[in-house]
VEXDREN-2710 file (C-alpha; in Angstrom, 1 decimal):
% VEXDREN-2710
k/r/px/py/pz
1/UNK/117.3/62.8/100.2
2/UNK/120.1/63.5/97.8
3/UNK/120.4/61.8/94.6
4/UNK/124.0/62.6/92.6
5/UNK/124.7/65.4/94.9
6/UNK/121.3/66.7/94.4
7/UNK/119.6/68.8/97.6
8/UNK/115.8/67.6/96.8
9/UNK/113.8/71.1/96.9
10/UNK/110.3/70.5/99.4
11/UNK/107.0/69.3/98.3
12/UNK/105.9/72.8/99.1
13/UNK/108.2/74.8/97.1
14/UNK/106.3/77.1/94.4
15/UNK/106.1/76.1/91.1
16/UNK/108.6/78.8/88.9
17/UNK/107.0/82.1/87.2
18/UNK/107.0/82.6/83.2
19/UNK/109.1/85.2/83.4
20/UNK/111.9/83.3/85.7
21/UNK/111.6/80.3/83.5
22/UNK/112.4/82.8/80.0
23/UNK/115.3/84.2/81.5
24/UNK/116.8/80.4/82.4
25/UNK/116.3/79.5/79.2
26/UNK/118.1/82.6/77.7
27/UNK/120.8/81.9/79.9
28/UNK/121.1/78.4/78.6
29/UNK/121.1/79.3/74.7
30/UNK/123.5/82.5/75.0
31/UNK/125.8/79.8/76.3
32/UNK/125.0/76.9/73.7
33/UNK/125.6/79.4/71.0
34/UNK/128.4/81.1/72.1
35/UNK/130.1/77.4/72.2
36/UNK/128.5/77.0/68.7
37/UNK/129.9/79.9/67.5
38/UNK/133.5/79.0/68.8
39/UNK/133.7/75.8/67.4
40/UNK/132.2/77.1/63.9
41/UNK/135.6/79.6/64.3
42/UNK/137.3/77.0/64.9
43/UNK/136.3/74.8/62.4
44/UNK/136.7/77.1/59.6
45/UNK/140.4/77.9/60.4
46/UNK/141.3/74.3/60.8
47/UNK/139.1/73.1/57.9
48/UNK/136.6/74.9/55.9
49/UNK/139.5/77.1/55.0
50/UNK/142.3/74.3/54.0
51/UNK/139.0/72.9/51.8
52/UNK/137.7/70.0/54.0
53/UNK/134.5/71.5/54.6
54/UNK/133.1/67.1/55.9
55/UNK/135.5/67.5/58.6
56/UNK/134.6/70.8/59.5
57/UNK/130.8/69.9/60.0
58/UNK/131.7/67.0/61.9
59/UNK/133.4/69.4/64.4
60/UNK/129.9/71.2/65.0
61/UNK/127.7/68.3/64.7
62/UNK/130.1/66.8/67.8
63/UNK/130.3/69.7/69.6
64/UNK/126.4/70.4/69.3
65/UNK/126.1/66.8/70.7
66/UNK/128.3/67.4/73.2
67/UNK/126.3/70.5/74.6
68/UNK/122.9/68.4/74.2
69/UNK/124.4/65.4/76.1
70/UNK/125.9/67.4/79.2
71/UNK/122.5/69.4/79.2
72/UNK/120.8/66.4/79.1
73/UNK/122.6/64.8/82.1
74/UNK/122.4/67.9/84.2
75/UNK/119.0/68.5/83.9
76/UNK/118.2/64.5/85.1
77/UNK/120.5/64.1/87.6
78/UNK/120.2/67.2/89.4
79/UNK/117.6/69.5/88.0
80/UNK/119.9/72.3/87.1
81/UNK/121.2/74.3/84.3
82/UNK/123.6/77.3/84.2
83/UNK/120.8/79.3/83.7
84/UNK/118.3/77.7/86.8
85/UNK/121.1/78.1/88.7
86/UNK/121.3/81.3/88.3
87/UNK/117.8/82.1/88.8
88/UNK/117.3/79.6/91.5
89/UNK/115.1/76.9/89.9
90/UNK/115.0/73.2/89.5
91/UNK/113.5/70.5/87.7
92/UNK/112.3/68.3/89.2
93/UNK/109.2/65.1/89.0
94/UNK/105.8/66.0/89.0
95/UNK/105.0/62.2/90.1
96/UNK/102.9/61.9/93.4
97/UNK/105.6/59.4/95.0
98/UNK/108.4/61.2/93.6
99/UNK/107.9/65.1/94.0
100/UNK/111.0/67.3/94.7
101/UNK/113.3/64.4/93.3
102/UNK/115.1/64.4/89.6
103/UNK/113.7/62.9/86.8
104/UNK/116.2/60.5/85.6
105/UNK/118.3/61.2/82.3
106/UNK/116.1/58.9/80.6
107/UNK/113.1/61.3/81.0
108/UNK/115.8/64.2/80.7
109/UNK/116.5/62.8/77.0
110/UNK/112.9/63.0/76.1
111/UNK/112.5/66.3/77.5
112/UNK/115.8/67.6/75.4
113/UNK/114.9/65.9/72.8
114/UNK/111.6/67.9/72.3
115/UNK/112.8/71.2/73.5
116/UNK/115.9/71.2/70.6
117/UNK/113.7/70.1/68.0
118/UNK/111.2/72.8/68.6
119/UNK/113.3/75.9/69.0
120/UNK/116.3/75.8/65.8
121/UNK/113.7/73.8/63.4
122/UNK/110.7/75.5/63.9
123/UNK/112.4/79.4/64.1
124/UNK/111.0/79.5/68.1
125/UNK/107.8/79.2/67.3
126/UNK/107.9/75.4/68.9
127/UNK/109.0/77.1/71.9
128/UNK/106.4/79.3/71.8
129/UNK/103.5/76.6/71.6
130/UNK/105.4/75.3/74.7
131/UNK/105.5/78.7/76.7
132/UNK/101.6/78.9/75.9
133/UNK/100.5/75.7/76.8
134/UNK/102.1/75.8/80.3
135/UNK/100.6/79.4/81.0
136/UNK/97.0/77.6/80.3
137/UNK/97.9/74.8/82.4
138/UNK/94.3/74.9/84.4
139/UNK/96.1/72.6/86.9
140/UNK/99.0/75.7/87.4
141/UNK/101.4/73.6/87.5
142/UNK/102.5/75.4/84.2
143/UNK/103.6/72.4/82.3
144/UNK/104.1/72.4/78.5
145/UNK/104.5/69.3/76.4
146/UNK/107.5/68.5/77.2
147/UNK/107.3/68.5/81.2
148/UNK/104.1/66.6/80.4
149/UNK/105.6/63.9/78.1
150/UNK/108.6/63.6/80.3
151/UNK/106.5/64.1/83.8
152/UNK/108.7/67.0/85.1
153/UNK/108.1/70.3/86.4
154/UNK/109.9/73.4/87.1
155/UNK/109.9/74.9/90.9
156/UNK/111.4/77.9/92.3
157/UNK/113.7/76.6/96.1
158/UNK/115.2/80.2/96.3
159/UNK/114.7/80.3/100.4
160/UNK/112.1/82.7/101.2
161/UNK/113.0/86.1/102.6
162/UNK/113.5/86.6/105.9
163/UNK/111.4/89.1/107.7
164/UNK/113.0/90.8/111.1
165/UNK/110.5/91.5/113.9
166/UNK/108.9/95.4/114.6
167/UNK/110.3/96.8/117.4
168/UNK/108.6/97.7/120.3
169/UNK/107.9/101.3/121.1
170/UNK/109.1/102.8/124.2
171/UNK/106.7/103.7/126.9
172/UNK/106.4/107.5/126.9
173/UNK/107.5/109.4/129.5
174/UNK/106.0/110.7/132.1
175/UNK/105.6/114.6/131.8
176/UNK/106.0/117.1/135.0
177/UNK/104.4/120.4/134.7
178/UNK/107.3/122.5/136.3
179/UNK/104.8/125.6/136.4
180/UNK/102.1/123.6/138.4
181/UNK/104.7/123.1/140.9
182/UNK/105.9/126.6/141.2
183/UNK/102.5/127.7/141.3
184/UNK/101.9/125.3/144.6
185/UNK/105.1/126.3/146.1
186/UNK/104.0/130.1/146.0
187/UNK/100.9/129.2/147.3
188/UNK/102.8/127.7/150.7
189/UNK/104.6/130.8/151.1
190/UNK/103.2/133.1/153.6
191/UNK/102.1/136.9/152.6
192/UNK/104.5/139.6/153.2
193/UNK/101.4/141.5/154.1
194/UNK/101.1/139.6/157.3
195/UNK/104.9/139.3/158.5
196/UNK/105.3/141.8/161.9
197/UNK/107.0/145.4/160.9
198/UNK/110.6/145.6/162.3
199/UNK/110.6/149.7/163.4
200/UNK/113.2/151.6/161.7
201/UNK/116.8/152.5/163.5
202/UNK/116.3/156.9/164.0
203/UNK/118.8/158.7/161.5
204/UNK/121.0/161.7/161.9
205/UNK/119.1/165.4/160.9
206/UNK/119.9/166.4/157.3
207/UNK/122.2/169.6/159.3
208/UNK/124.3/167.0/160.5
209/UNK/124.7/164.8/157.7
210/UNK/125.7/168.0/155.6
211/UNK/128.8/168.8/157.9
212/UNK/129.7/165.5/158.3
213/UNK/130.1/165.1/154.3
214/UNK/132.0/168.5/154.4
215/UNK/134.7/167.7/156.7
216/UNK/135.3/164.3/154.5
217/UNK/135.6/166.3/151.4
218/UNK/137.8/169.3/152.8
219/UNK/141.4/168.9/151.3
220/UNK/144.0/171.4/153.6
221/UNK/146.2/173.4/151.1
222/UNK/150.3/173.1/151.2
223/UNK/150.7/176.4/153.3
224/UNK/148.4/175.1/155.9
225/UNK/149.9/171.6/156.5
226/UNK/152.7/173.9/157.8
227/UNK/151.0/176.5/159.7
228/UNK/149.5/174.6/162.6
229/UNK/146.1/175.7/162.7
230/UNK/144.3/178.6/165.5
231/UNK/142.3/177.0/168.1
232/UNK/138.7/177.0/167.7
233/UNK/136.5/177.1/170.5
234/UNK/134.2/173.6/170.3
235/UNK/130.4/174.3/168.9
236/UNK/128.0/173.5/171.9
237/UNK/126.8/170.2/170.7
238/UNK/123.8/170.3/168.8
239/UNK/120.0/169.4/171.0
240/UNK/119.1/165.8/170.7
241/UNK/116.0/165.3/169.2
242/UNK/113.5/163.7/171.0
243/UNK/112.4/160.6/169.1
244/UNK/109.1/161.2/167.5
245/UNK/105.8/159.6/169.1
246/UNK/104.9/156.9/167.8
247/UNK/101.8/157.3/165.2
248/UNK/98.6/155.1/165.0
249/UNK/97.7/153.4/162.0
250/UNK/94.9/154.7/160.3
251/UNK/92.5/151.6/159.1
252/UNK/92.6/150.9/155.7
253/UNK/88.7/150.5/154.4
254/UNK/88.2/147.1/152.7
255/UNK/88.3/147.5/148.9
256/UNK/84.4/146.5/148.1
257/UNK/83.7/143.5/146.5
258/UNK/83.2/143.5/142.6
259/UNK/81.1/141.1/141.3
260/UNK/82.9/138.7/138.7
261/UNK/80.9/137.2/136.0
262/UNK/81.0/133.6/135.4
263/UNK/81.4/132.5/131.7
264/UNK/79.3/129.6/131.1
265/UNK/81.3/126.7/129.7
266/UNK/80.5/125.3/126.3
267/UNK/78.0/123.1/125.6
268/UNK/79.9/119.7/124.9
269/UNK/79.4/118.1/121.7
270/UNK/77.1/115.6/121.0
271/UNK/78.6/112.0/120.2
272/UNK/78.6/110.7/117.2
273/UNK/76.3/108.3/116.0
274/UNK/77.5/104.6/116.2
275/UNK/78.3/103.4/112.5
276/UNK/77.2/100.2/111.3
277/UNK/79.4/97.0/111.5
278/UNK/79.9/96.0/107.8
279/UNK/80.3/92.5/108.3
280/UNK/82.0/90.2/105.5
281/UNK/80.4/86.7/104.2
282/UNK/82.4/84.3/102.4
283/UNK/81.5/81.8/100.5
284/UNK/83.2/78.9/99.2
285/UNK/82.2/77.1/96.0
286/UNK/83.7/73.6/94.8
287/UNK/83.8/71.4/91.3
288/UNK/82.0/69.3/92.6
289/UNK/78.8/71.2/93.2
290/UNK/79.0/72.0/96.9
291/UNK/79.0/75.7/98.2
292/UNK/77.8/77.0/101.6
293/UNK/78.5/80.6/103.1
294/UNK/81.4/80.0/105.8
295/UNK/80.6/79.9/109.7
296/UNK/83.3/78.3/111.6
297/UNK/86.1/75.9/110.6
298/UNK/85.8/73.8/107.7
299/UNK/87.9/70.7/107.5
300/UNK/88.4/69.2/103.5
301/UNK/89.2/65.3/102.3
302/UNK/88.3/62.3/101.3
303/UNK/86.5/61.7/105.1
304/UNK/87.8/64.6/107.1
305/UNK/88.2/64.3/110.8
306/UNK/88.6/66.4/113.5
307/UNK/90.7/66.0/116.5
308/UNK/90.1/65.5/119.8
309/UNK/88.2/68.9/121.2
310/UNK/88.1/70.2/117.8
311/UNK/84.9/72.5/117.1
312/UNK/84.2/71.7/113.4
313/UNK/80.9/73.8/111.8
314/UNK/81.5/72.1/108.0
315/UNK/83.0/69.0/106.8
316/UNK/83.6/68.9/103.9
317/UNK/84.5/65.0/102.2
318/UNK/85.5/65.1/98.2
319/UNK/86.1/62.3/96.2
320/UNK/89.3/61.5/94.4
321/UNK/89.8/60.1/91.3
322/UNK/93.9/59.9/91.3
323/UNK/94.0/59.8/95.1
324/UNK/95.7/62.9/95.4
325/UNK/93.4/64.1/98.1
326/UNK/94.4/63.2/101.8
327/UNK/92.0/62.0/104.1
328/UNK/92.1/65.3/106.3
329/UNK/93.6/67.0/103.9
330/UNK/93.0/71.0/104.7
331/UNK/90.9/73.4/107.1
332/UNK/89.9/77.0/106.7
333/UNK/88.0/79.8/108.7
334/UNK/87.1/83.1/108.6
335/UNK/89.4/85.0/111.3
336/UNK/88.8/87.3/114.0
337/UNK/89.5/90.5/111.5
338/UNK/87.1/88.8/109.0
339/UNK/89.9/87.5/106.8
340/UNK/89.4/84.2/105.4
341/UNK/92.4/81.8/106.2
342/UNK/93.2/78.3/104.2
343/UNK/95.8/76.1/106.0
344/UNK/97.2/72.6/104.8
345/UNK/97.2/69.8/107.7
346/UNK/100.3/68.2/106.5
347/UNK/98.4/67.1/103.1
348/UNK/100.6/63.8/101.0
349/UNK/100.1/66.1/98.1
350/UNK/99.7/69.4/99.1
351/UNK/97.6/72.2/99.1
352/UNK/97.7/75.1/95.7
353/UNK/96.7/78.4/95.9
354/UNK/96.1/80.2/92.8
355/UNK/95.6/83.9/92.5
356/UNK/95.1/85.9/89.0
357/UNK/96.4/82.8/87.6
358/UNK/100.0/82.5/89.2
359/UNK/99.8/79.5/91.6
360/UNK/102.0/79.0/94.4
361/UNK/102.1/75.7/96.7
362/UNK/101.6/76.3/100.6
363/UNK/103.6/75.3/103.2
364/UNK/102.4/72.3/105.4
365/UNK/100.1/73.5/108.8
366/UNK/101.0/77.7/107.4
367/UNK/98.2/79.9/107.4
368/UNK/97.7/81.9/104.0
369/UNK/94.8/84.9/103.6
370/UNK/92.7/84.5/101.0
371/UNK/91.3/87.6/98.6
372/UNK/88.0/87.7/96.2
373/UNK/88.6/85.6/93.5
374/UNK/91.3/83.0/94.6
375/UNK/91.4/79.1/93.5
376/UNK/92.4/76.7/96.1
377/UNK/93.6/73.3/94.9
378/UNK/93.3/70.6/97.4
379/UNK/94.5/67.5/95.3
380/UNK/92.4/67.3/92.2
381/UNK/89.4/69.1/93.6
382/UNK/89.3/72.9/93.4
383/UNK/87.7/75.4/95.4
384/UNK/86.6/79.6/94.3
385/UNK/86.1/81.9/97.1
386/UNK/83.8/84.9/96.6
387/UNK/83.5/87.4/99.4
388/UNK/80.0/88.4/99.5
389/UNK/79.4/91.5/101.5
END
């Protein structure tokens, strides 16, 4: 719903952080006084200087009032100041039937009214007594007087970050040994050893193989390329060798056997000892006297009740002075990893988490771990967890 062009912030948004809200205000008075400071220039070169020193504090009062009234109206009709904006906050109304909505100018007026008469006046130290009383607040809604007289609170509706998905890794690959598969293919291969013996061709005798490498190298000189050359009675052909008789192949002894020794393999190692499962016990304590140790999913309101199929090992029913608390208002359990988990079932009023004394609002039907030492608001009952070992 939109109310003067206002975007109304959700019921779950967090309530703002000291240090977020300092800054906003910074912003806003750097601004106020650097108008301030103009229109004092201003009002000394049009009047305090021509000796009309009345008309030159009207110009400030005005302006001053004129700062005040647009603050005013800004911060009722849409929650926002230059310096909110900035830091992405809002006020808005801390009523039950109204949260996330503006609080009016009317309230905005009071709410002004208190914050300018405590910071100039009082030298800051009125702003001071604010910014400590809302850092006490024991309901963390951090509210000082003036968000309490004028039934406002500050929230934080920057969106929240968005956080992109792991990827997968890839599947490794699958690895071939190249050297196994030579190995097996040289093992196929038969032995040389065992392949018949071709017999060798019969060569020339070394006589002959000497003459016939002389006549290649023999160069005739000039004188006898002209004298034709005497005629030489042909050698008697040389006696053919008979082929020599074939030899028998003397049997090679076997090569005796040696003996190799067999290294025993290690011993293999014993296994280690199974370590003890260090199991973690929470325990949940509430203001109104109730604690139990947490075995299986809790359900909290005014008369919780679980739905249909719904496995419930504690209910837990609170009263409500304010009527702030929901009939089923929140569950939690203590997950697989042994993480205790609080979740809001869609609460009227919502569900608080506070943790070292910043508190945060959580989102309707989201899961949120808890730690040693958390407060869990649920309405106007509040809940310690203490992890017990």
């Amino acid at each position: 719903m939109s109310v003067a062009g206002f975007q109304a912030p959700s019921v779950e948004a967090a309530i703002a952080e000291p240090d977020r809200r300092f800054y906003a205000f910074a912003i806003d008075r750097v601004i106020a006084w650097a108008i301030f400071a103009a229109a004092g220039f201003v009002a000394w070169l049009l009047f305090f200087r021509n000796g009309e020193p009345l008309l030159g504090v009207a110009l400030i009062a005005g302006v001053v009032l004129v700062v005040w009234l647009v603050g005013t109206i800004l911060t009722g009709s849409g929650g926002k100041t230059p310096g909110k904006m900035a830091l992405g906050l809002r006020v808005v109304s801390d009523d039950s039937g109204a949260a996330g909505r503006p609080i009016g100018v009317g309230k905005a007026f009071v709410r002004q009214a208190l914050l300018g008469l405590c910071t100039i006046p009082t030298l800051g130290i009125g702003t001071a007594t604010f910014a400590w009383v809302a850092a006490m607040d024991d309901r963390g809604r951090r509210q000082g007087w003036h968000d309490r007289r004028a039934g406002s609170v500050v929230v934080d509706v920057r969106p929240p970050p968005v956080v992109e998905a792991e990827e997968e890794a890839p599947a490794p690959r699958r690895i071939v040994n190249l050297t196994t598969m030579r190995l097996k293919q040289a093992e196929a291969t038969p032995d040389r050893a065992e392949r018949p013996q071709t017999p060798a061709a019969p060569t020339q005798s070394a006589a002959a193989q000497a003459e016939a490498q002389a006549a290649q190298t023999q160069v005739p000189s000039p004188i006898a390329r002209q004298t034709p050359p005497a005629p030489v009675p042909p050698a008697p052909a040389p006696p053919t060798p008979a082929p020599p008789a074939p030899v028998a192949p003397t049997p090679t002894p076997p090569a005796p056997s040696v003996p190799v020794a067999v290294q025993p393999s290690p011993p293999a190692p014993p296994a280690p000892a199974p370590q003890p499962v260090v199991t973690a016990r929470w325990r949940v304590t509430f203001d109104t006297g109730q604690s139990f140790v947490v075995e299986g999913l809790a359900i909290v309101g005014r008369g919780p009740e679980p739905r249909p199929g719904e496995e419930v090992a504690h209910r837990v029913a609170l009263s409500s002075s304010d009527m702030s608390l929901s009939k089923t208002h929140a569950q939690f359990q203590v997950a697989a990893d042994g993480t205790l988990v609080v979740m809001d079932r869609g609460s009227t009023n919502g569900t608080t988490l506070i943790r070292k004394g910043a508190a945060r609002a959580l989102g309707a039907r989201r899961p949120a771990a808890l730690v040693h030492g958390d407060k869990v608001k649920f309405g106007d009952r509040t809940m310690d967890v203490v992890r017990e070992a």
